[in-house]
N, C-alpha and C positions, 0 to 999 in steps of 0.2 A: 504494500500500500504506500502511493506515496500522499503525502500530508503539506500543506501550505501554512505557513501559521502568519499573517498580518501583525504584525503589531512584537516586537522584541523585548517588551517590557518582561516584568516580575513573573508575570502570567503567563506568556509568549514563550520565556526563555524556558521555564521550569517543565510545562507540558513540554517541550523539544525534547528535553532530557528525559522525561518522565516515559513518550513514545520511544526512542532509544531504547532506555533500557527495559522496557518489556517486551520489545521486541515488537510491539505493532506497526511501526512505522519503520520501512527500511529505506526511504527517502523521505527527508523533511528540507523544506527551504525555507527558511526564516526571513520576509520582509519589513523594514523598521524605514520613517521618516530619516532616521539618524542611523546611516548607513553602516559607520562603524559602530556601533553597535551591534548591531545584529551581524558585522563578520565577526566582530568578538565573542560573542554568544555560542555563533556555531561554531567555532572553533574549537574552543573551550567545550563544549558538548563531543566534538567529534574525538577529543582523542581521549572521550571515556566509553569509546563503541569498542576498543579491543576487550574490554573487561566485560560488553555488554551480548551486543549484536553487531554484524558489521555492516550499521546503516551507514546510508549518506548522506551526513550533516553540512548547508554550506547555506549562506545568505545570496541574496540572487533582490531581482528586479520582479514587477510582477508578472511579463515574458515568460520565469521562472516559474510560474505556475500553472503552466500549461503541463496535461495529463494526469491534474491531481485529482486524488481521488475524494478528496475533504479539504477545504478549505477554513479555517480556523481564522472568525476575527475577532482579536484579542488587543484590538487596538480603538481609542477613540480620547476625546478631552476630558483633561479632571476636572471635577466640579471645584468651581470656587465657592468662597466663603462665603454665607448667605445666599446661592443661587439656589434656585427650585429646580427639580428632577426636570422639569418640563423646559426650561433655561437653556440648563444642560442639553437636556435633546436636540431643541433647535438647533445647537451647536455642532450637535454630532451628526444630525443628519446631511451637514454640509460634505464633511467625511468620508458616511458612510457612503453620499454618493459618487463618490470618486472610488471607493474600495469598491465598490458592486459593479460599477463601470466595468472595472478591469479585470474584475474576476468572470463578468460574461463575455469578455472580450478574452480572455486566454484560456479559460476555465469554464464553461460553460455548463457540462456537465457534474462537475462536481456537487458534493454536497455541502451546504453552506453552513457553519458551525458557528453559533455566538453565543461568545464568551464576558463581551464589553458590557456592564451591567448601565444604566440601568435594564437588565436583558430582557426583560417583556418587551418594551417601548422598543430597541431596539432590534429583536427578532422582527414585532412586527411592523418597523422601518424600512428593512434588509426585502422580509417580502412584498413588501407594496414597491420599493424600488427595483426589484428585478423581476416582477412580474413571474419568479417561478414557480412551480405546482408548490403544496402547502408540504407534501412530503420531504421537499431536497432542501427546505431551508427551516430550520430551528434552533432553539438554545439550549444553553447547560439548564439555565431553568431550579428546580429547586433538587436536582439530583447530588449537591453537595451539601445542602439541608437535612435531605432523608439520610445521608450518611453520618450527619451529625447527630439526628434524633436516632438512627439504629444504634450509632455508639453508646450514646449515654444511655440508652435503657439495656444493653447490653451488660456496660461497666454497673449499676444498680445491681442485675439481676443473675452476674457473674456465668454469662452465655456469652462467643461468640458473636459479634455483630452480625456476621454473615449469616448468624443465626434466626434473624431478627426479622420480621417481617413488616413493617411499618413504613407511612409513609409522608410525606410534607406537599402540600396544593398549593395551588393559585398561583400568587405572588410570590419570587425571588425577592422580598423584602417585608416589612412590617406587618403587613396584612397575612401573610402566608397562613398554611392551614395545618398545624398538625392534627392527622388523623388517630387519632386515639382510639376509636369502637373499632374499627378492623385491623389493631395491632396486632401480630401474633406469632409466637413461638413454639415450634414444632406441633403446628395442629392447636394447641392450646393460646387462648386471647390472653393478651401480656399480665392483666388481674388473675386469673385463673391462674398461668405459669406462678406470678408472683407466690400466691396462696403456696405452691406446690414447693416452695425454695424459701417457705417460712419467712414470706415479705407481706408488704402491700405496697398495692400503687394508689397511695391517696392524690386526694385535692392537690397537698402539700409537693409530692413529690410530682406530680404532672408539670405543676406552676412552675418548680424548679426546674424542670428538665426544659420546659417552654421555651422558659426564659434563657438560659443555658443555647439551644439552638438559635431561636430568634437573634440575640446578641453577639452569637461567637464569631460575628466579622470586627465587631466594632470592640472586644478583646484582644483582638489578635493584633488587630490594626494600633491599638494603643499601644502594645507593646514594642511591636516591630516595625510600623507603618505600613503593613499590607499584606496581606492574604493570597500567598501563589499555590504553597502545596496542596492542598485539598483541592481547588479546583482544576488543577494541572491534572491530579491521579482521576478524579471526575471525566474530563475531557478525552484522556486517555481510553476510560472505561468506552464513552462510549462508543471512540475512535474502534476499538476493538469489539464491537459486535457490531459494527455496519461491517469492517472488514472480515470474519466470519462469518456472517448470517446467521446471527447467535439466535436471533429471533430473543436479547432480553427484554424482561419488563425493566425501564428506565425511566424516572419523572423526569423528561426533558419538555423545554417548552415548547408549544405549536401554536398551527391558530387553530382555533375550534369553533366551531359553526354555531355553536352557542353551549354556557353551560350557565346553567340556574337560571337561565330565559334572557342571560347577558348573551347579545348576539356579536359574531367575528369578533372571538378576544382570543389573545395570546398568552396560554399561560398556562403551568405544568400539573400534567394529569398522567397517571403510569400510562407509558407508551411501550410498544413491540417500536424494536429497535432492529433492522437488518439491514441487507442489501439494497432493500429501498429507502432507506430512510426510516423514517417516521411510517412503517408499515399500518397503523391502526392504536387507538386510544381507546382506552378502558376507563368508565366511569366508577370508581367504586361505590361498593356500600356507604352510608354514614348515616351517624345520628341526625336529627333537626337542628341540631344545633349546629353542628356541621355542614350540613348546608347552607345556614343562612351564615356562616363564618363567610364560605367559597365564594356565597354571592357575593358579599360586599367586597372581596379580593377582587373578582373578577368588576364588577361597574368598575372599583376604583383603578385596576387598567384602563378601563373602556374609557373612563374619564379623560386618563394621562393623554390615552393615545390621537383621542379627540382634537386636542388641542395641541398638537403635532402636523405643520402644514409640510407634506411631502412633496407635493405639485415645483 
């Protein structure tokens, strides 16, 4: 598979390394505004492929990205202080449309990956500017969310994560949805496992773990100034089951024709992940409570993206 990544930054650079070394990507081409950069990058990534796999790491033009097979955009403007997510956007869809340009100009068929948050607003930017089917262009979405909720009820309930079946909707931000009533571990819903391993999953310990995922960009970022590994090994994953045709269940974002009577909104729901893309989206069970969470995630996309002039 070969892989395109836009953007050389935190996020850019880490997924490069990340496909390396798992061996999903045996050509990656890294393109960055700030050219050295991104041959720094690959550089430095490539001569950790004899330890890995032996891909081919190198920075290139967007030319470069012709015959890939996923294209990765991990690039767009920071938000300044005091602007609104909506601000922002207008900003980036100047951008994006120079990136979509040229990706349908070298790369046409590829599949179109975003990573640049704010990534609802932005998946559904990418699609209205390249006009392609809803399958070949989507986002990471809140698939590095669920991994944060599988961990932490994981780590409580002393199970592998992998073990975990739960999951996070809507919104890749504040509004997001953890699903709690179809949590579930080996067959048994995550209160019942609890019972079984002399726990409980209270009020109290929900709230924590909520608060816990909802928050763990704006910890991390305090600490460090920003968040690459989790969404790098995120991107990865899913880079690796379009390249098998794993057919996984992955919450990445799409658009969807309506959810909760919100019509054309973009925004993550377990999807089948293959060869084609975004093969098919599953709505799951939940509470009423849960649904009317989803709905309000979903208008308050519907709102953002409103107010987003693409033309």
């Amino acid at each position: 598979m070969k892989v395109g990544i836009i953007g050389a930054g935190n996020v850019g650079a880490a997924t490069a390394f990340a496909l390396v070394l798992r061996g999903v990507a045996r050509e990656v081409v890294l393109l960055d505004i700030n050219q050295a950069k991104a041959f720094s990058e690959a550089l430095d990534i490539s001569h950790a492929t004899t330890f890995a796999y032996a891909s081919k790491v190198y920075a290139g033009d967007y030319q470069d990205l012709k015959s890939s097979d996923i294209v990765i955009i991990a690039a767009g403007a920071n938000q300044r202080v005091g602007e609104t997510r909506v601000a922002l956007m207008a900003r980036n869809v100047a951008i994006l449309r120079q990136i979509v340009d040229n990706i349908l100009k070298y790369a046409p068929k590829a599949f179109i990956l975003v990573a640049s948050n704010p990534v609802d607003m932005m998946t559904d930017s990418v699609i209205k500017l390249s006009g392609l089917p809803k399958n070949q262009v989507f986002g990471s979405g809140t698939i590095l969310d669920t991994s944060r909720f599988r961990t932490l009820i994981g780590e409580y309930l002393g199970v592998s994560s992998k073990s975990v079946h739960a999951n996070v909707l809507g919104e890749h931000g504040d509004s997001e949805v953890l699903a709690w009533s179809n949590a579930d571990i080996g067959t048994l819903g995550v209160e019942d496992f609890a019972h079984s391993v002399g726990k409980q999953i209270t009020s109290e310990i929900k709230a924590n773990i909520d608060d816990r995922v909802r928050n763990a960009a704006y910890r991390i970022i305090e600490g460090k100034g920003a968040t690459y590994y989790g969404i790098a090994g995120a991107l990865t994953r899913i880079c690796q089951a379009v390249a098998t045709n794993e057919n996984a269940v992955l919450t990445v974002c799409s658009l969807q024709s309506s959810v909760e009577g919100v019509k054309d909104v973009c925004l993550s729901l377990p999807s089948i992940i293959n060869k084609n893309g975004v093969d098919s989206v599953l709505m799951p069970k939940l509470c009423n409570a849960e649904h009317e969470l989803l709905y309000q995630s979903a208008a308050k996309i519907k709102d953002y993206t409103r107010q987003i002039d693409i033309i």
